[in-house]
C-alpha positions, 0 to 999 in steps of 0.5 A: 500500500503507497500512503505517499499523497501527492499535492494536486497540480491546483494547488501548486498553480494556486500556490505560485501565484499566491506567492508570486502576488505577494511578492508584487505587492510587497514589492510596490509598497517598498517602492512607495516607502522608499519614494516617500522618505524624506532624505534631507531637508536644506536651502539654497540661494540664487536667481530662479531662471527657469519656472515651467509645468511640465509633462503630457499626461502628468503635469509637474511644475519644475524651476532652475535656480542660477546659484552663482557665477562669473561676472563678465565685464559688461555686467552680465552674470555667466551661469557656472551652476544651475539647480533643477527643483520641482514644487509638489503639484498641489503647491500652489501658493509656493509655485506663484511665490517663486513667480512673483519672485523671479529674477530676484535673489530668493532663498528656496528652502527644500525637502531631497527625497531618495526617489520621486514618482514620475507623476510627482516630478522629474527631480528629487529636490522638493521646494516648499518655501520662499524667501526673497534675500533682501 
């Protein structure tokens, strides 16, 4: 007599998928995590240059800030470094401070997380307030 039992091939099927399920959820609420961490928090001053909203399908407002540079003879100031940042989507009093703001040296205070969304925005760098240097 054979008391061996084997497992259905159902079961198997079920189980592989069960796992592999899993394996995709846990993985997205990794990424999502990772997304949302917060990596440092700081400031930088310049000369906002640039200030647009972005994207076919998700729109992201995105800005560059001329952080210094190289005075030429004429007066004109020759952009050595400049700093891409993004301002979260619903942001809207930030967005309109900084374009109210621009050509004027501002001091932009933001939050650097380790991974952004694609629908959040194209850097990692997250401006949340404004202060015009005086």
């Amino acid at each position: 007599m054979d008391t061996t039992q084997t497992i259905p091939v159902k079961s198997k099927w079920r189980k592989r998928i069960l796992v592999f399920l899993f394996s995709i959820i846990a993985l997205f609420v990794i990424y999502v995590l990772i997304c949302g961490i917060s990596y440092s928090k700081g400031s930088r001053t310049g000369v906002v240059v640039k200030l647009s909203q972005k994207g076919f399908v998700f729109k992201t407002y995105e800005g560059q800030m001329n952080l210094g540079g190289i005075t030429s003879g004429d007066g004109t100031l020759l952009p050595t470094k400049v700093w891409d940042f993004s301002i979260q989507k619903n942001d809207t009093a930030t967005f309109n401070s900084i374009t109210r703001s621009q050509g004027k040296e501002v001091h932009l205070y933001y939050t650097e997380v380790l991974k952004s969304f694609f629908w959040q925005a194209d850097t990692k760098y997250f401006v949340t307030k404004v202060e015009i240097v005086k």
